[in-house]
N, CA, C and O of each residue as an XYZ file, in Angstrom:
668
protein
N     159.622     57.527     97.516
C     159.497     58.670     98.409
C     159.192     58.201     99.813
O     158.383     57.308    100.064
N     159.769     58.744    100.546
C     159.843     58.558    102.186
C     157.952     59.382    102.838
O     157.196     60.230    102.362
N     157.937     58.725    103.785
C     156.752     59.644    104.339
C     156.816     60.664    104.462
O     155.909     61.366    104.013
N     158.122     61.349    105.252
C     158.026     62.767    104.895
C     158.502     63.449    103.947
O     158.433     64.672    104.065
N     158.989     63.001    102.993
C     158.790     63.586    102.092
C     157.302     64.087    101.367
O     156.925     65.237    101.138
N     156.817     63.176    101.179
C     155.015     63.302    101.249
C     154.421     64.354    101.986
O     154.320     65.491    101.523
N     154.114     64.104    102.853
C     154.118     65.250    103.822
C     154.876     66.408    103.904
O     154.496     67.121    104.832
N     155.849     66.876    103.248
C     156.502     68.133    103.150
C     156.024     68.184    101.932
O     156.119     69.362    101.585
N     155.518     67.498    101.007
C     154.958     68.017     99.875
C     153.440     68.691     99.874
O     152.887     69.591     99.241
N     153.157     67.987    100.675
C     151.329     68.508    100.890
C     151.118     69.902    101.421
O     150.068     70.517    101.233
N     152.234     70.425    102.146
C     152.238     71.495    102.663
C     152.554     72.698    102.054
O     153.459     72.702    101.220
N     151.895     73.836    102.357
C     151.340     74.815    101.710
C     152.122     75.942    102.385
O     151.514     76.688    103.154
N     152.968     76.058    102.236
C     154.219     77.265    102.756
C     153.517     78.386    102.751
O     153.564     78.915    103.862
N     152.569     79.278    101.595
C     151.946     80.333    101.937
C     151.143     80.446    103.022
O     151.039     81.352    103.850
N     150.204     78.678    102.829
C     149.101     79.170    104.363
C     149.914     78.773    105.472
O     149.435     78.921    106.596
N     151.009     78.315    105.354
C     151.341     78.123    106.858
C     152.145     79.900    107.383
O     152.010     80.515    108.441
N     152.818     80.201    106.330
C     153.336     81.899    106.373
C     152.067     82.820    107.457
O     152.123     83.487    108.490
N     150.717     82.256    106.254
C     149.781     83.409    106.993
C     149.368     82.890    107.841
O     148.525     83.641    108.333
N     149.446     81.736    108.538
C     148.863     80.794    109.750
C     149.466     81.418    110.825
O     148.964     81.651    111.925
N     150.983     81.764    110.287
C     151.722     82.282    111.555
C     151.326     83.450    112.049
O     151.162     83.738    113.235
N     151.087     84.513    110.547
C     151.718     86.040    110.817
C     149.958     85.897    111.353
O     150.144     85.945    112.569
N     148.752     85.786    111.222
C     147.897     85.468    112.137
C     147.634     85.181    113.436
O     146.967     85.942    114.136
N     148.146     84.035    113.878
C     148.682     83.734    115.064
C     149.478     84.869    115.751
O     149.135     85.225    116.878
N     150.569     85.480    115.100
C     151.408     86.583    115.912
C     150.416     88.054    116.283
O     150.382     88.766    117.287
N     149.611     88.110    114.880
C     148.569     89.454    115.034
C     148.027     89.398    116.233
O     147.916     90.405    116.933
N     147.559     88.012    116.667
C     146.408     87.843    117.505
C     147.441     87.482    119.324
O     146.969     88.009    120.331
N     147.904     87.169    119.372
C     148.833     87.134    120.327
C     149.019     89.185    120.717
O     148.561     89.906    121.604
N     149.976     89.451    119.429
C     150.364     90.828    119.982
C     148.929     91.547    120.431
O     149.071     92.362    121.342
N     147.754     91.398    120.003
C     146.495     92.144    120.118
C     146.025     92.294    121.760
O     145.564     93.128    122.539
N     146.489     90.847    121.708
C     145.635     90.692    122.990
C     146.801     90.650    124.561
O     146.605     90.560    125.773
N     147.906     90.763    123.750
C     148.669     90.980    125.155
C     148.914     92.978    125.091
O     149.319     93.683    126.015
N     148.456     93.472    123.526
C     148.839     94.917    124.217
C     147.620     95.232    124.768
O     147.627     96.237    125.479
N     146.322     94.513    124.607
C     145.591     94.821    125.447
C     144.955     94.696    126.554
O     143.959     95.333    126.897
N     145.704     93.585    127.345
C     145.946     93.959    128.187
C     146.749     94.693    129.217
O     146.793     94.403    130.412
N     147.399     95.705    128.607
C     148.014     96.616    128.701
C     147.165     98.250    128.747
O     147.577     99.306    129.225
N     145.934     97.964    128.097
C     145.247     99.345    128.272
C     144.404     99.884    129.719
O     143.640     99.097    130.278
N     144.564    100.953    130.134
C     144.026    101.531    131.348
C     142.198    101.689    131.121
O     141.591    102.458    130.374
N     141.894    101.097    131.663
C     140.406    101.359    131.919
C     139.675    102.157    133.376
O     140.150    102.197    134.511
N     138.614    102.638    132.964
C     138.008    103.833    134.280
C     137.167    102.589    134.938
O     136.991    101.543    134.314
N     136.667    102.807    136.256
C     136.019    101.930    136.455
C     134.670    101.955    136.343
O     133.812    101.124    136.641
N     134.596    103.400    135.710
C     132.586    103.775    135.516
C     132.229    102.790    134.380
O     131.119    102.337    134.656
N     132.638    102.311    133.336
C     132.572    101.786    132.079
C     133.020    100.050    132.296
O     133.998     99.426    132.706
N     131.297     99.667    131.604
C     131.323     98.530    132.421
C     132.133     97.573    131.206
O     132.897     96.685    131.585
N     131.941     97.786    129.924
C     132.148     96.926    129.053
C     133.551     97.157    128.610
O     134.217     96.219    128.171
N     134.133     98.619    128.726
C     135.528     99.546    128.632
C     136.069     98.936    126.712
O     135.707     98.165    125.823
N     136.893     99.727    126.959
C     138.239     99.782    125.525
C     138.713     98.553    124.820
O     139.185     98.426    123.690
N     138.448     97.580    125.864
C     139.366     96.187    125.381
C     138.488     95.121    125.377
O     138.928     93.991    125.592
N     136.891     95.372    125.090
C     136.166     94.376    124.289
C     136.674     94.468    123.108
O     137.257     93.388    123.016
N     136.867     95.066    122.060
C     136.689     95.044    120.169
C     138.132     94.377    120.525
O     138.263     93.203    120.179
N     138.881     94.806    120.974
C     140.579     94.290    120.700
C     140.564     92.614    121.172
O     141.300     91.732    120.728
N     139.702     92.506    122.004
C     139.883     91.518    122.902
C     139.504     89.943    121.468
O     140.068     88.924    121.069
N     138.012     90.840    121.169
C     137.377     90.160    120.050
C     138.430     89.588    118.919
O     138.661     88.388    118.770
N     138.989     90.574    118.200
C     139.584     90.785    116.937
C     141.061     89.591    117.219
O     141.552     88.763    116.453
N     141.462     90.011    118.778
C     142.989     89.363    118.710
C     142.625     87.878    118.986
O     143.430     87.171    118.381
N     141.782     87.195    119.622
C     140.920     86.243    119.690
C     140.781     85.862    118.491
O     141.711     85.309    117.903
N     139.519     86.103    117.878
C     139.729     86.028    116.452
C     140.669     85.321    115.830
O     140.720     84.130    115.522
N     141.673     86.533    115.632
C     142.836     86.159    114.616
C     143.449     85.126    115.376
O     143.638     84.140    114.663
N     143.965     84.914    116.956
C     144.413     83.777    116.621
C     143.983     82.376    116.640
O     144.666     81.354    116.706
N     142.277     82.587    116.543
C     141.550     80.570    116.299
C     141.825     80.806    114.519
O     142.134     79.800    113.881
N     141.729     81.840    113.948
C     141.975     81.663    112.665
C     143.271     81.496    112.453
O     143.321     80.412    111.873
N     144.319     81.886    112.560
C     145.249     81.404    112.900
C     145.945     79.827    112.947
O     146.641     79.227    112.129
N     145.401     79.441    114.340
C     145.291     78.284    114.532
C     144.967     76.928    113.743
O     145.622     75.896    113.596
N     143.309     77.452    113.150
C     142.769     76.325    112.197
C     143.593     76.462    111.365
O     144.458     75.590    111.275
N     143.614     77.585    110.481
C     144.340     77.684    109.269
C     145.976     76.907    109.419
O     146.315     76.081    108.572
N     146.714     77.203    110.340
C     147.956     76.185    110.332
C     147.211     74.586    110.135
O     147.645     73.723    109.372
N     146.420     74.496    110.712
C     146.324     73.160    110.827
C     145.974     72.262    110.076
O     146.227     71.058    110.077
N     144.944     73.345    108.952
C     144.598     72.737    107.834
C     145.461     72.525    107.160
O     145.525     71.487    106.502
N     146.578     73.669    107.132
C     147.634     73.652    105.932
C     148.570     72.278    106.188
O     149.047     71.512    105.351
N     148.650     72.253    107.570
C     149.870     70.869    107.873
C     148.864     69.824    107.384
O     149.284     69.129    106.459
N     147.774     69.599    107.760
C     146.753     68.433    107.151
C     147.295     68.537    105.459
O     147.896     67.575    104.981
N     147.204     68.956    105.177
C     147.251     69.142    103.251
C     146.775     69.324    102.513
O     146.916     69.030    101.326
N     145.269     70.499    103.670
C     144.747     71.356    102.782
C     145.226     72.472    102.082
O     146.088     73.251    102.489
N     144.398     72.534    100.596
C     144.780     73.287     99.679
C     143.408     74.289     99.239
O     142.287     73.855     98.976
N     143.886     75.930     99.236
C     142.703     76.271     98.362
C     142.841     75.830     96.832
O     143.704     75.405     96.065
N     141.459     76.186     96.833
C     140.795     75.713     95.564
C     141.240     77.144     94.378
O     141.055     78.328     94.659
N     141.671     76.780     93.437
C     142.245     77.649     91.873
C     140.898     77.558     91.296
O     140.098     76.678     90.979
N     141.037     79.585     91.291
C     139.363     79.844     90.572
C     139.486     79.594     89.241
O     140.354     79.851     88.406
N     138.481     79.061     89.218
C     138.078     78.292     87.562
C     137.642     79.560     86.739
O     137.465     79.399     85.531
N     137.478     80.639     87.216
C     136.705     81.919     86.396
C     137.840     82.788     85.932
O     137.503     83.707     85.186
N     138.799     82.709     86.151
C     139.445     83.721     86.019
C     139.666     84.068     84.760
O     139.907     83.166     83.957
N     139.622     85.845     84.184
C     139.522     86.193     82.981
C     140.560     86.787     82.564
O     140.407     87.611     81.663
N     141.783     86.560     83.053
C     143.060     86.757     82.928
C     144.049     85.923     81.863
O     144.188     84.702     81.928
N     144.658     86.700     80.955
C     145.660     85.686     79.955
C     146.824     85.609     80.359
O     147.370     86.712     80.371
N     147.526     84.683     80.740
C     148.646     84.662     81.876
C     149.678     85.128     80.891
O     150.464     86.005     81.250
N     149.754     84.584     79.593
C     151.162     84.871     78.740
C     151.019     86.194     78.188
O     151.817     86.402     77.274
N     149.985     87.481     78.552
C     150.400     88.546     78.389
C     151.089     89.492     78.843
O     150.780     89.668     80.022
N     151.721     90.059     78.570
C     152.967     90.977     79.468
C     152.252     92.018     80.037
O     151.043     92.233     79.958
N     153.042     92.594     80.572
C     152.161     94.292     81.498
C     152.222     94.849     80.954
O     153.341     94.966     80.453
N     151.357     95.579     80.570
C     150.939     96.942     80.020
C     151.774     97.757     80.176
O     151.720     97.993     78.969
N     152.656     98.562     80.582
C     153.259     99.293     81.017
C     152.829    100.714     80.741
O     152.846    101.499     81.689
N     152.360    101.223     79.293
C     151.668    102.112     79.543
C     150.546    102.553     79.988
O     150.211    103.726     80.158
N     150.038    101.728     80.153
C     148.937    102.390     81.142
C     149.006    102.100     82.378
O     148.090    102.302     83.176
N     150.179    101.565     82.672
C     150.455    101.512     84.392
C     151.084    103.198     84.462
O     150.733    104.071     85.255
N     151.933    103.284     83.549
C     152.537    104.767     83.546
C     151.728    105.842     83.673
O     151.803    106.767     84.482
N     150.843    105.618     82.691
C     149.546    106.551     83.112
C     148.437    106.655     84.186
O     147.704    107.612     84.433
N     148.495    105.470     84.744
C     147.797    105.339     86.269
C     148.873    106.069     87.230
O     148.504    106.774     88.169
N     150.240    105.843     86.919
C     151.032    106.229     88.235
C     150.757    108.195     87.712
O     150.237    108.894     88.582
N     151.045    108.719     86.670
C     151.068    109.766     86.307
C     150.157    110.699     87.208
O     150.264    111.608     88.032
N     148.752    109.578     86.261
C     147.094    110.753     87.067
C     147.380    110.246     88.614
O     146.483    110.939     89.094
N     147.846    109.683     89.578
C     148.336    109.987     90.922
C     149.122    110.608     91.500
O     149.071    111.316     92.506
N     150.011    110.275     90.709
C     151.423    111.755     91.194
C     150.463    113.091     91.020
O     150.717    113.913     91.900
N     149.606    113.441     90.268
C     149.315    114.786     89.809
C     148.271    115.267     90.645
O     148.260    116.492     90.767
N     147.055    114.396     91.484
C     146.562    113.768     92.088
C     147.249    114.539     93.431
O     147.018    115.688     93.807
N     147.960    113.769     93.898
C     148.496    114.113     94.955
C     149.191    115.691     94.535
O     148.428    116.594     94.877
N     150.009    116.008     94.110
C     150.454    117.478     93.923
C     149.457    118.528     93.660
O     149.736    119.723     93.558
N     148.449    118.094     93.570
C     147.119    119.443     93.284
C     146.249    119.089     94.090
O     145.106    119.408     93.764
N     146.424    118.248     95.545
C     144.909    118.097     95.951
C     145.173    119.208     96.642
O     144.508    120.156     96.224
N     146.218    119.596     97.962
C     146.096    121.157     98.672
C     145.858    122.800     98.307
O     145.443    123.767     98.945
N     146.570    122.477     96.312
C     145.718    123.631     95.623
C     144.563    123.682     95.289
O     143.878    124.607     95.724
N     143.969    122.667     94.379
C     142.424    122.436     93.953
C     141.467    122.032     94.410
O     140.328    122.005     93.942
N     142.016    121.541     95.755
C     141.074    120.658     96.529
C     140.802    119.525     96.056
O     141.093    119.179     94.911
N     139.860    118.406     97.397
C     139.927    117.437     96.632
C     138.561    117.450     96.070
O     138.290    116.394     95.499
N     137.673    118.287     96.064
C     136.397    118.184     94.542
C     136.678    118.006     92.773
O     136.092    117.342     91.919
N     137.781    118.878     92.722
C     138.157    119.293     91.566
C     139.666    118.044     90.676
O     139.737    117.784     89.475
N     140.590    117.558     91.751
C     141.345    116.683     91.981
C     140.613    115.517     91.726
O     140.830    114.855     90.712
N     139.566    115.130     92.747
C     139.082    113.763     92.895
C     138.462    113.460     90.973
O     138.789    112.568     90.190
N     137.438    114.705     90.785
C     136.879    114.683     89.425
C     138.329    114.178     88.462
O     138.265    113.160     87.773
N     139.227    114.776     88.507
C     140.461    114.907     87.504
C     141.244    113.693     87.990
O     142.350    113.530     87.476
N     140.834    112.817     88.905
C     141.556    110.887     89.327
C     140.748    110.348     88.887
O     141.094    109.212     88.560
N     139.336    110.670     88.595
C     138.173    109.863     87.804
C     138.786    109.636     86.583
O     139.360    108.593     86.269
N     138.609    111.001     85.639
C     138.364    110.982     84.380
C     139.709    110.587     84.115
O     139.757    109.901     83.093
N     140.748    110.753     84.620
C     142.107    110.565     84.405
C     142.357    109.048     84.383
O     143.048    108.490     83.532
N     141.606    108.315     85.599
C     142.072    106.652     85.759
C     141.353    106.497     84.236
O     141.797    106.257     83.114
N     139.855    106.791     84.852
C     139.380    106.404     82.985
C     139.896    106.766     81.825
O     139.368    105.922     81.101
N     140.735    107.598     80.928
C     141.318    108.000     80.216
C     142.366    106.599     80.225
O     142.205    105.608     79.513
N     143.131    106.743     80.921
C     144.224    105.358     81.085
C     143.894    103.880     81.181
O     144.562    102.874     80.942
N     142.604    104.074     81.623
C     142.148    102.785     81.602
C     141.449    102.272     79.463
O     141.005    101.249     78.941
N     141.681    103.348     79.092
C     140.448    103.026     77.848
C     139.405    104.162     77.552
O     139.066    104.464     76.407
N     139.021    104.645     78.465
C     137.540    105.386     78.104
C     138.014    106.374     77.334
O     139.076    106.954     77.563
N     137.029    106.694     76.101
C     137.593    107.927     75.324
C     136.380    109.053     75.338
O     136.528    110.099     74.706
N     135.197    108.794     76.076
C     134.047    109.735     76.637
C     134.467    110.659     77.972
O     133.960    110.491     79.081
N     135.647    111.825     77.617
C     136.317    112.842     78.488
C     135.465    113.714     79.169
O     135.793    114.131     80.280
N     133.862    114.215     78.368
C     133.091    114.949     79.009
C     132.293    114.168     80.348
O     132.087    114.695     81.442
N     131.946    112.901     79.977
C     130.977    111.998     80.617
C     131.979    111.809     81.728
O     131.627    112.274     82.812
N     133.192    111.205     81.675
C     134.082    111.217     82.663
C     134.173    111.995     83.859
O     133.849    111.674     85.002
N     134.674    113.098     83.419
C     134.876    114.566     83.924
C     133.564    114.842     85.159
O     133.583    115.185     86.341
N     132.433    114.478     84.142
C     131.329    114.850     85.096
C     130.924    113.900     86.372
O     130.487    114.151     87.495
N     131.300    112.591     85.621
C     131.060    111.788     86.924
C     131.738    111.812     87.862
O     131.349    111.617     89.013
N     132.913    112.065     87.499
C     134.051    112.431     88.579
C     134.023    113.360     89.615
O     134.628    113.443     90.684
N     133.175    114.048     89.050
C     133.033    115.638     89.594
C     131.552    115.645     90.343
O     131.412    116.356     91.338
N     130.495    114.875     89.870
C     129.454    114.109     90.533
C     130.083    113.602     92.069
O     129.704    114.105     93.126
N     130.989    112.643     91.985
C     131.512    111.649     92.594
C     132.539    112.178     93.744
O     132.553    111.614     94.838
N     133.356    113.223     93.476
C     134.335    113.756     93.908
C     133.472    114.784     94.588
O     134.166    115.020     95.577
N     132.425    115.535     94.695
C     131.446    116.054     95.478
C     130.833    115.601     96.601
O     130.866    115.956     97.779
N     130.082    114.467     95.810
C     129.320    113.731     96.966
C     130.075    113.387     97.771
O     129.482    113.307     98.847
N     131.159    113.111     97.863
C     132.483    112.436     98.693
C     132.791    113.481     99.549
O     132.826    113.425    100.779
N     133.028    114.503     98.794
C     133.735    116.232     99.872
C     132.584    116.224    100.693
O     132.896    116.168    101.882
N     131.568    116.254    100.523
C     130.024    116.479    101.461
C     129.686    115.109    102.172
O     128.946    115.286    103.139
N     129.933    114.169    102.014
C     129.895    112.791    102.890
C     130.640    113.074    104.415
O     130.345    113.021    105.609
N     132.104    113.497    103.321
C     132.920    113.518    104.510
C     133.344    114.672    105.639
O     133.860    114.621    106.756
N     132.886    115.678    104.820
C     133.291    117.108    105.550
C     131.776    117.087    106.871
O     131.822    117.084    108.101
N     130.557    117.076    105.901
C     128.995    117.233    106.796
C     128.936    116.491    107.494
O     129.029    116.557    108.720
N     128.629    114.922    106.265
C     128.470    113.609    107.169
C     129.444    113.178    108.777
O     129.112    113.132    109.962
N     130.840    112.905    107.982
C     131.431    112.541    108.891
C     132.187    113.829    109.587
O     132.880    113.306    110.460
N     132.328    114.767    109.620
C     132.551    115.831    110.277
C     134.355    115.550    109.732
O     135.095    116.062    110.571
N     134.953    115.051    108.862
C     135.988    114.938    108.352
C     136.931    116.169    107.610
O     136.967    115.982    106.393
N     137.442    116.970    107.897
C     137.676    118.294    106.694
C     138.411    117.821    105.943
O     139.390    117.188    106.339
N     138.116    118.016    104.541
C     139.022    117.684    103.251
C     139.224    119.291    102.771
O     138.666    120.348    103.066
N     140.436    118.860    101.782
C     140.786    120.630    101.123
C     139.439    120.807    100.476
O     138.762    119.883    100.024
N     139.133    122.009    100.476
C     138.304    122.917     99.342
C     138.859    123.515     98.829
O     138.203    124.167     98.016
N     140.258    123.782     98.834
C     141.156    124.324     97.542
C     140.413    125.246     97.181
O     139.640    125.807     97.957
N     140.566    125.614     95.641
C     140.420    127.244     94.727
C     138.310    127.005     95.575
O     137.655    127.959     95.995
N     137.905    125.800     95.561
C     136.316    126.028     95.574
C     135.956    126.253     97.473
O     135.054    125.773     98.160
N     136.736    126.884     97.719
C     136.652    127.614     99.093
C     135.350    128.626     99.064
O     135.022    129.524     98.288
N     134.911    128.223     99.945
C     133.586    128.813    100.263
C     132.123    128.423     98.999
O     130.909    128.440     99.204
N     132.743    128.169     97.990
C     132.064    127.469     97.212
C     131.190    126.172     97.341
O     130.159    125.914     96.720
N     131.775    125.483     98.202
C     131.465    124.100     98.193
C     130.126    124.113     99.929
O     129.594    123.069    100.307
């Protein structure tokens, strides 16, 4: 084997992929922002966080190509609890896609309290769980606290559907 051949072997085509599309994030970031209009009352203005982030991405970017041309490699998790020679499930992918399609077609009628409860108990149902009441409720626990996080808390409006004025 030739040297570069060696060297085209050490190299890691995925991290150099994301070395790039990194590098490009952080480039486009910071040239559209300097593109944004600022007031002059505002001392710190709009294009600190962007300034940060596109920065950022491209020293990460950067290292990361560099490691990858060096012939660094991540490390393969030793934990993993996965059996590679089993096939996909398919039904219960069917049934995950199902309770979402249904999910989505009843959140503007039922809202999402009543919906969110019925993506709980539903993922769980498909996932295995055969405790439908316990489900149901946590869901509906869960799918509450969430409508009131986001509607009060964050001033966010979600449907309240049929529980209009209810909620």
């Amino acid at each position: 084997m030739t040297t570069r051949e060696i060297v085209h072997e050490d190299r890691d085509l995925a991290q150099l992929g994301l070395a790039g599309f990194l590098v490009l994030v952080g480039v486009v970031t910071l040239w559209d922002t300097t593109r944004l209009e600022v007031g002059f009352a505002d001392p710190v203005g709009p294009q600190a966080f962007p300034y940060v982030v596109g920065t950022g991405s491209l020293l990460l970017g950067l290292a990361l190509g560099v490691a990858a041309l060096a012939g660094s490699r991540g490390e393969v998790e030793g934990g993993e609890d996965v059996d590679l020679d089993q096939s996909t499930d398919w039904q219960t992918v069917g049934r995950l896609v199902g309770v979402l399609v249904l999910t989505v077609l009843t959140v503007s009628w039922l809202g999402w309290a009543l919906t969110g409860a019925g993506l709980f108990a539903g993922a769980a149902w498909s996932l295995g769980s055969r405790t439908l009441v316990r489900d149901v409720l946590v869901g509906l626990a869960l799918a509450v606290g969430s409508w009131y996080a986001f509607v009060v808390g964050l001033g966010v409006p979600l449907a309240p559907g049929v529980l209009d004025g209810i909620l």
